[in-house]
N, C-alpha and C positions, 0 to 999 in steps of 0.2 A: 197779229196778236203776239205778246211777249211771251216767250218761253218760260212753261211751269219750272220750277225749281222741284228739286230731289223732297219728297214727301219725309217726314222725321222717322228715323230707324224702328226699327220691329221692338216693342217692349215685352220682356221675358213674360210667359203665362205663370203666374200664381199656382202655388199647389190647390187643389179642389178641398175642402175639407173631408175628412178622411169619415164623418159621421153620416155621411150623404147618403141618401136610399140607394137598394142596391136597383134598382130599374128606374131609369129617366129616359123617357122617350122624347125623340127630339125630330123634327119634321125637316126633311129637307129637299130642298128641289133644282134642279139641273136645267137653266133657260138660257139660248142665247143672246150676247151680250150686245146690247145697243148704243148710241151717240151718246146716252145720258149715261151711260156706266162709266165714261173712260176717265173720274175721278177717279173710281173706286178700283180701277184695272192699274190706274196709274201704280198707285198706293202699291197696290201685290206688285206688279214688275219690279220695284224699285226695293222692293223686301226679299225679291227670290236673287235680285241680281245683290244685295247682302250677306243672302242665305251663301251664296253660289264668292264671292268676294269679289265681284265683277262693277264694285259701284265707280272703278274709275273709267268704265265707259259705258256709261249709263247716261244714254242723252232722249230717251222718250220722253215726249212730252202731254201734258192730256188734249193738247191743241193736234198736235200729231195722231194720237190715237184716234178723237171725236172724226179724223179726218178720216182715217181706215175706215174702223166703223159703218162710216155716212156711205162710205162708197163700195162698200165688199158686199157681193151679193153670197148669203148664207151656201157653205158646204162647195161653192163657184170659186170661191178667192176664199180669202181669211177670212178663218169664224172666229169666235170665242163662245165657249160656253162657260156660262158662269155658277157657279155652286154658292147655295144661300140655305141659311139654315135658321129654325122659328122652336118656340116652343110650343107653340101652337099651331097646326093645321093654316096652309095657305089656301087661300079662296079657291075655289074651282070656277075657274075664271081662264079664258085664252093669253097667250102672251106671249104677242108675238107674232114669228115668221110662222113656228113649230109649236106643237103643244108641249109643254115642260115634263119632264123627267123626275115623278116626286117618290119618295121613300119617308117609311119611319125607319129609323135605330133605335133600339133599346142600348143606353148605356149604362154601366157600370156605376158612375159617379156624373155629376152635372159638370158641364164645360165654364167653368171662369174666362170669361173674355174680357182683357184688360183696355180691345180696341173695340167692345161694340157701339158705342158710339159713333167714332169714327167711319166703324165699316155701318152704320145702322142704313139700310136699302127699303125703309117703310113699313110702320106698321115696329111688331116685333121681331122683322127678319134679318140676319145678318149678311153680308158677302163672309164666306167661308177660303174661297180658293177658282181660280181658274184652270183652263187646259187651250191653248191657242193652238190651231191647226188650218193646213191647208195643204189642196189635191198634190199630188206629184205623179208619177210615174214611172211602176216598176218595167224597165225595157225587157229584162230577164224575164220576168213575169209574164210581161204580154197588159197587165191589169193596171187600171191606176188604181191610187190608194190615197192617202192622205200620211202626210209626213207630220208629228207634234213638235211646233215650234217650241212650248215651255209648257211645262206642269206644274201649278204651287196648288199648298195648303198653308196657311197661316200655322204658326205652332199650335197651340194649343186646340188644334181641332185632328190635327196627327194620330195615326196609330188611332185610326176611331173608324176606320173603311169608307172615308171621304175622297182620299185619290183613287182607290179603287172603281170609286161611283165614277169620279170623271174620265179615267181611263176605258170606262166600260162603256160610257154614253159613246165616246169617239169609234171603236170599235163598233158599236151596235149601227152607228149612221153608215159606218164602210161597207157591211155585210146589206142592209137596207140597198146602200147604191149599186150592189153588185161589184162593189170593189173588191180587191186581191190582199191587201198590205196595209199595214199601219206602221209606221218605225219615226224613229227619233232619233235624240242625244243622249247620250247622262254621260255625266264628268267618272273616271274611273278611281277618284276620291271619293265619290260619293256610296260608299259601302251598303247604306241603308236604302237610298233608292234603288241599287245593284240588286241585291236581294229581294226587295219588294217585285224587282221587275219579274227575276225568273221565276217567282211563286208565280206570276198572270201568264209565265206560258213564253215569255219574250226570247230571242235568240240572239246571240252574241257572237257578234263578227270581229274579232279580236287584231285582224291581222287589216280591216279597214283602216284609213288614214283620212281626218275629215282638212279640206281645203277649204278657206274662203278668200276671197279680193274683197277687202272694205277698205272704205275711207279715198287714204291716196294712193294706196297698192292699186285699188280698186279705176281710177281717173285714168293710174300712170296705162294700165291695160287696155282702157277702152281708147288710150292715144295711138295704141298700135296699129287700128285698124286702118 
């Protein structure tokens, strides 16, 4: 199968109209992500990795993902969980590996979304954002835990306690597994996920150094063996 091309750039959110009720309750729910999402996963990577200015090595593909997906056994390898959000109440219905993680929010003003089309996931429900994760292993610790490969929210769903839901859903299944540890990345330009993090409690190892082998670093090492 020929490799998916780069999805078209993130379009700014429209301001909400400022006459809007003050209470709009909006449904939203936390499932993970299967073979038929890796459209709509495709799409967020390719917008976090813009958000982030990393689109010049940005080579996922949705033929690549459909393949994770098919093959990761949920919370065992790589998960995704996915955040989708309705105006309306979602069926109470199963779906899935797990039963879904659902919330109302009352907000402030109504969400303009300039991509629900795009993101539309059936019905009136939209794709909101992801959290992708998988186990690792704190040796200090003694515990395993789960490391977060990437956190997004689409913009105009920000600043609304949508990444908080998916930070918390990842958290909630570690503490479930008897896990120790949850940690990750964030770029230390990134000011506003910085701050987001230490409000949920996160700790910052400052004198850490992150190392990877990709690519041809990655070939040239495994020649040494």
């Amino acid at each position: 199968m020929a490799a998916t091309g780069p999805p078209p750039p993130l379009i700014p959110s429209p301001t909400p109209p400022e006459t809007a009720s003050l209470e709009n309750p909006i449904f939203a729910r936390i499932r993970i992500a299967y073979p038929s999402d890796a459209p709509h996963l495709h799409k967020l990577i390719y917008q976090m990795a813009a958000y982030h200015r990393r689109t010049h090595i940005f080579s996922s593909t949705e033929s690549s993902l459909t393949a994770t997906l098919s093959t990761s056994q949920p919370f065992q390898s790589i998960t995704v969980f996915l955040l989708e959000v309705s105006p309306t109440p979602f069926p109470d219905v199963p779906v899935g590996y797990e039963p879904p993680i659902t919330r109302i929010l009352n907000l402030d003003l109504p969400i303009v979304d300039p991509e629900s089309q795009e993101f539309g996931s059936g019905g009136e429900a939209v794709v909101v954002g992801f959290v992708l994760f998988y186990p690792n292993y704190g040796i200090l610790l003694g515990k395993a835990g789960f490391h977060i490969a990437g956190i997004y929210v689409r913009e105009c769903y920000r600043k609304k306690g949508f990444g908080k839901m998916l930070l918390s859903a990842v958290a909630a299944q570690a503490v479930k597994m008897g896990y120790g540890q949850l940690e990750w990345v964030v770029f230390g330009s990134n000011v506003n996920a910085i701050g987001f993090y230490k409000k949920m409690g996160a700790e910052f190892h400052e004198q850490t150094t992150i190392c990877r082998l990709a690519c041809d670093a990655l070939q040239a090492c495994a020649s040494l063996s």
